[in-house]
KEMAR-126502 format. One line per field, with one value per residue (C-alpha): x, y, z; residue number from 1. Coordinates in Angstrom, 2 decimals. Example, Ala and Ser with C-alpha at 12.3 -4.5 7.8 and 13.67 -1.06 7.14 Angstrom:
! KEMAR-126502
x: [12.30 / 13.67]
y: [-4.50 / -1.06]
z: [7.80 / 7.14]
num: [1 / 2]
***
This chain:
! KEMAR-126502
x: [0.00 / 3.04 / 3.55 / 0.95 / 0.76 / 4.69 / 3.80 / -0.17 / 0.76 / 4.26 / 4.34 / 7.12 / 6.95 / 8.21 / 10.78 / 11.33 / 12.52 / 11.16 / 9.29 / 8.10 / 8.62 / 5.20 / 6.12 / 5.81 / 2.08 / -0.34 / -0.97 / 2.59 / 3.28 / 5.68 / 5.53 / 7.39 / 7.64 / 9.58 / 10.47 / 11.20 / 13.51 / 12.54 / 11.39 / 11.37 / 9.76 / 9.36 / 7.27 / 5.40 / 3.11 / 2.29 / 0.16 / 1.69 / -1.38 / -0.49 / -1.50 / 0.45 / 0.57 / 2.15 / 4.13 / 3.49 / 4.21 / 4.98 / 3.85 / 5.23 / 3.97 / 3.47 / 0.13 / 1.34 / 2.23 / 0.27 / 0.56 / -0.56 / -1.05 / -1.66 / -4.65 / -4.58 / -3.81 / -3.79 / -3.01 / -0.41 / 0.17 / 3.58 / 5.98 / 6.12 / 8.73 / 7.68 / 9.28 / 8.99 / 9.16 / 6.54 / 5.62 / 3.77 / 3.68 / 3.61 / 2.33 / 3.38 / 1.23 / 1.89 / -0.48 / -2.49 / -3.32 / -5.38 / -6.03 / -4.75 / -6.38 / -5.57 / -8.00 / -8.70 / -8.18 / -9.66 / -12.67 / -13.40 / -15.45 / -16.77 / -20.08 / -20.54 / -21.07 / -18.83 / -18.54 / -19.64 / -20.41 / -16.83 / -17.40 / -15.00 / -15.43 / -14.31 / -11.48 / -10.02 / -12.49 / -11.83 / -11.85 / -13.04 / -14.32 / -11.53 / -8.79 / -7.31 / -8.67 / -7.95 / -10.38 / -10.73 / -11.41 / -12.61 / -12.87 / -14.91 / -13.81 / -14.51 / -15.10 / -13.42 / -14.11 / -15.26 / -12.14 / -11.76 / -9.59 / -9.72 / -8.69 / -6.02 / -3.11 / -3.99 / -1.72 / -2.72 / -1.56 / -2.84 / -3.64 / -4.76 / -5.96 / -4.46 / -5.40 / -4.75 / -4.69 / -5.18 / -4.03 / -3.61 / 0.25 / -0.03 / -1.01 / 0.21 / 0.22 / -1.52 / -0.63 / -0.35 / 2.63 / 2.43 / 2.33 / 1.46 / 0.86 / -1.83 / -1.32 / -4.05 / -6.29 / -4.40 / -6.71 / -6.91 / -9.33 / -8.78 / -9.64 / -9.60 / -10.45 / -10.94 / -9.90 / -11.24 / -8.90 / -7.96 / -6.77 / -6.16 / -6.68 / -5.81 / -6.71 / -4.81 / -8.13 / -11.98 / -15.35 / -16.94 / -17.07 / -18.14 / -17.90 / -18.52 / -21.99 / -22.88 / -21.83 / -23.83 / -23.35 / -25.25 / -27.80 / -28.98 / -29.19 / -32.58 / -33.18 / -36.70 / -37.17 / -35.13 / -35.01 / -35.49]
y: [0.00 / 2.31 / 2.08 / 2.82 / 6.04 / 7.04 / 6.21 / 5.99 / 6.20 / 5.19 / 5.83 / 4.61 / 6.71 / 4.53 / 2.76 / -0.80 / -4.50 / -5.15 / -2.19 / -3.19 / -6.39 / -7.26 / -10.19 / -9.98 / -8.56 / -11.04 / -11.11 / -11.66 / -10.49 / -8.72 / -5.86 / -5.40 / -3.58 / -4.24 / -2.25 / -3.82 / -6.50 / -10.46 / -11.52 / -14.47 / -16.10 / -18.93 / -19.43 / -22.78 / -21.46 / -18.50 / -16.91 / -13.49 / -11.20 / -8.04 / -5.74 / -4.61 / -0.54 / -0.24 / -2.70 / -6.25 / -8.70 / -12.40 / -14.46 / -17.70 / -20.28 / -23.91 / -23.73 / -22.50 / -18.65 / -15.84 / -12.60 / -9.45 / -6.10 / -3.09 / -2.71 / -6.86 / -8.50 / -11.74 / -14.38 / -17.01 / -19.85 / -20.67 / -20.17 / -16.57 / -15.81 / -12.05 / -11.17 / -8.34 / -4.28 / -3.20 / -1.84 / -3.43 / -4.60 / -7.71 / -8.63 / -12.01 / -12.95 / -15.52 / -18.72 / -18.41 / -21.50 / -19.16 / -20.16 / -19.11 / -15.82 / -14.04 / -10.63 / -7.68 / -4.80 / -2.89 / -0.68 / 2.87 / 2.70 / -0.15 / -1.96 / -1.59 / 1.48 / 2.76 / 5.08 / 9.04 / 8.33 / 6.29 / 2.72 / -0.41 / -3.38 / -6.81 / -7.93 / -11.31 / -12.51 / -14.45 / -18.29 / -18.98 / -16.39 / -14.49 / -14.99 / -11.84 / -10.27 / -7.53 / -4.16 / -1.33 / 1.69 / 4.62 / 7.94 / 10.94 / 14.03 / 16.62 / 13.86 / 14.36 / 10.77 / 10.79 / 9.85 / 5.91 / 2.67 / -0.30 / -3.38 / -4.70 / -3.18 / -1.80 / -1.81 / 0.47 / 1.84 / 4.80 / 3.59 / 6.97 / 10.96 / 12.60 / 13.16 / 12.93 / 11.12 / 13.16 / 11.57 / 12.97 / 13.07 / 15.07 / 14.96 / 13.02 / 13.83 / 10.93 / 10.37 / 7.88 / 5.14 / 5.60 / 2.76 / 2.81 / 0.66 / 2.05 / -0.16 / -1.30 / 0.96 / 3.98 / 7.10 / 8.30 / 9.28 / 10.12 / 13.97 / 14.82 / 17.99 / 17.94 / 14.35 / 11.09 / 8.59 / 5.37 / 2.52 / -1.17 / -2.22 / -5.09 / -6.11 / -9.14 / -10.83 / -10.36 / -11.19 / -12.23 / -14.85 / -18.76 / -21.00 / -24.73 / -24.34 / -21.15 / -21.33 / -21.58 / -25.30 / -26.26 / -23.64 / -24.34 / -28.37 / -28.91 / -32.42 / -33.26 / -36.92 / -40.39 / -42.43 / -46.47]
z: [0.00 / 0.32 / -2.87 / -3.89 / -2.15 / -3.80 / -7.32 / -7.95 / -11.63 / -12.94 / -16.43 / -19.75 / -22.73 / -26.01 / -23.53 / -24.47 / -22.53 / -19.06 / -17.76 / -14.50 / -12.13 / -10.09 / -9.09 / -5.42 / -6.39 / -5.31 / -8.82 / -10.11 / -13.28 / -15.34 / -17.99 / -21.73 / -24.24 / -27.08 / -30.74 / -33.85 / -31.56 / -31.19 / -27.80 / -26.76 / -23.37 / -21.99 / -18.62 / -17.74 / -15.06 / -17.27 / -20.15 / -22.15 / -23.09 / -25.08 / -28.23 / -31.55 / -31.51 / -34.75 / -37.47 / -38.41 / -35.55 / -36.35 / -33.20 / -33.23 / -30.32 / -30.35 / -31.68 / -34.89 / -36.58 / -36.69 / -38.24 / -36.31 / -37.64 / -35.51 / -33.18 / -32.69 / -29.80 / -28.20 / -25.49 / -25.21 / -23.12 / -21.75 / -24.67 / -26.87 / -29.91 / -31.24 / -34.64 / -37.02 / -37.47 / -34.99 / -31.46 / -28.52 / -25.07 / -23.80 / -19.98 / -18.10 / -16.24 / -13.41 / -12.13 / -15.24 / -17.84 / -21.01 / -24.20 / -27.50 / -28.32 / -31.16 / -31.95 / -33.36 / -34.63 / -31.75 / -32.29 / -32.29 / -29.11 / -26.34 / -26.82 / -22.92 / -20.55 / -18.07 / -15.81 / -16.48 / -20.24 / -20.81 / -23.12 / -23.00 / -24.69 / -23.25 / -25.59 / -24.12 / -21.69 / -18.68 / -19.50 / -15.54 / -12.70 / -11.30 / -14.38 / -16.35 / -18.95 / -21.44 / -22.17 / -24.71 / -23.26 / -24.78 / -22.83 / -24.82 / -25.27 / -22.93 / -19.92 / -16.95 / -14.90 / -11.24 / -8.65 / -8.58 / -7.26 / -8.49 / -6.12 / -8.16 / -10.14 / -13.95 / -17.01 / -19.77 / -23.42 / -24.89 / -28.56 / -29.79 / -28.39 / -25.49 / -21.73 / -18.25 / -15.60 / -12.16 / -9.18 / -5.38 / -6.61 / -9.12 / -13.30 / -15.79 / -19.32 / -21.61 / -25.62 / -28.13 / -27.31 / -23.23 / -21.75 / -17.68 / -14.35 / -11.50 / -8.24 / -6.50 / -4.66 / -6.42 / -6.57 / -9.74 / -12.90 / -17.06 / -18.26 / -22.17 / -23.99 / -27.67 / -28.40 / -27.64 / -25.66 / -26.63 / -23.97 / -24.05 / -20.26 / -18.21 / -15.36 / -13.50 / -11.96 / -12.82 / -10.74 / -13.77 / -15.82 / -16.07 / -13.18 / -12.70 / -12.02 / -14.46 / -18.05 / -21.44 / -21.49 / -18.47 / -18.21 / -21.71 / -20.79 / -19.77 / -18.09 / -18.24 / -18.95 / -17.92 / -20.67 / -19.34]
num: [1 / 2 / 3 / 4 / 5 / 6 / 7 / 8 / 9 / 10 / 11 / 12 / 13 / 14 / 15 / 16 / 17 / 18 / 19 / 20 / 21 / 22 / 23 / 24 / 25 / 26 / 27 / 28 / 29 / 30 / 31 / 32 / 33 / 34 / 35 / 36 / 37 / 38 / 39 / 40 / 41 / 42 / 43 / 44 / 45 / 46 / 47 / 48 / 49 / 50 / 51 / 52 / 53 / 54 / 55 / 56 / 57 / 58 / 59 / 60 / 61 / 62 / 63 / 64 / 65 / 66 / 67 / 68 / 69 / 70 / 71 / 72 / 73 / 74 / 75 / 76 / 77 / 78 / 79 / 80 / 81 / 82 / 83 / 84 / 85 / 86 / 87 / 88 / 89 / 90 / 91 / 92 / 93 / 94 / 95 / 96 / 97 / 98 / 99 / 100 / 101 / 102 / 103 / 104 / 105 / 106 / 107 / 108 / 109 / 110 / 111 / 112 / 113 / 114 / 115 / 116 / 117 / 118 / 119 / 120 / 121 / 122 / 123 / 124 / 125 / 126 / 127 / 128 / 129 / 130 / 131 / 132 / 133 / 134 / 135 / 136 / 137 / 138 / 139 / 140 / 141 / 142 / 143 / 144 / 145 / 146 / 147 / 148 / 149 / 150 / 151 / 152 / 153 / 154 / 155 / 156 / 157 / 158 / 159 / 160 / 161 / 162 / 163 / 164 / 165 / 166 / 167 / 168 / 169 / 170 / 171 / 172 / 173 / 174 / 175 / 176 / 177 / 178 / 179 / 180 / 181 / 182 / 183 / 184 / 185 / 186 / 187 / 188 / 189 / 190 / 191 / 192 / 193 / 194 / 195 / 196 / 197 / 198 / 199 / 200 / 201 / 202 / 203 / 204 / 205 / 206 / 207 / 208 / 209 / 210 / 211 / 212 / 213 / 214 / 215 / 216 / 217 / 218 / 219 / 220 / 221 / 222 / 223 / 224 / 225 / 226 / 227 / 228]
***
């Protein structure tokens, strides 16, 4: 929570390798960004989630190649090879078994309301209750967002329009490129003027999403006769 309180937004403008080390957050992770440079990971225990800003990325995994173009992103499990001319960031996250995801481009705008007139659409979805998952954002222009927390730590890019974010330590200027981390329970909230705002979110846990007992499968099973 110290932390917290020093840095309530710590941002890296256009800086590349490993950005920030959460590991010793109860959500361990860590945070990349790389430029036109091959990256390779390998993790067991892990999945790497993260978006193309600009370029032509060629993901290679064990499932097979993929081309990305900017405003796609995706989710890998365990191993991650990242080739090409083009810009991104790429999150490790810790303790987490996802599936292959590859999506996009992003939208202009979410498909679900936020808070004070804000949108975000749910881009990788959590595959059980309580597992990451990755949001657009989209922030009009002229909004300036009520004072918030959230209960875990937030990674953001700006994909395109310019802001800021107002915290109790101060502002922080918001353009295209910017990558950032909030830490839990930071106070803070998005302002823009003319321009709309732009940002891929993730968040490192979710309360939403199926369970054992609540998904499609079973709820649309109706039982109604034993066959003898």
């Amino acid at each position: 929570m110290d932390n917290t309180q020093e840095k309530p937004f710590e941002a890296y403008d256009h800086q590349i390798g490993l950005l920030n080390n959460l590991l010793d957050n109860k959500f361990p992770a860590k945070l990349y960004a790389w430029h036109n440079t091959k990256v390779e990971h390998l993790q067991e225990n892990a999945s790497f989630l993260g978006f193309v800003s600009e370029g032509l990325a060629r993901i290679k995994t064990d499932q097979g190649v993929f081309d990305l173009t900017a405003g796609m992103y995706f989710c890998v499990p365990k191993k991650i090879c990242i080739e090409g001319k083009s810009r991104g960031f790429l999150i490790e996250q810790r303790d987490f078994n996802g599936f292959l995801h590859i999506g996009g481009p992003i939208e202009s705008k979410g498909r679900l309301r936020y808070i004070d007139g804000c949108t975000d659409s749910l881009l990788i979805a959590p595959p059980i209750m309580g597992n990451p998952c990755l949001n657009l954002l989209n922030i009009p222009a002229n909004t300036f967002q009520t004072q918030h927390t959230h209960p875990s730590f937030r990674i953001g890019m700006v994909v395109k329009g310019t802001g800021v974010c107002i915290t109790p330590k101060g502002n922080s200027p918001l353009k295209p490129g910017l990558i950032f981390v909030i830490p839990e329970e930071a106070l803070h909230s998005f302002k823009t003027e003319e321009h709309d705002l732009l940002i891929i979110a993730y968040h490192p846990d979710s309360d939403f999403g199926p369970t054992h007992e609540n998904h499609p499968m079973i709820n649309r099973t109706i039982i109604k006769y034993s066959v003898k």
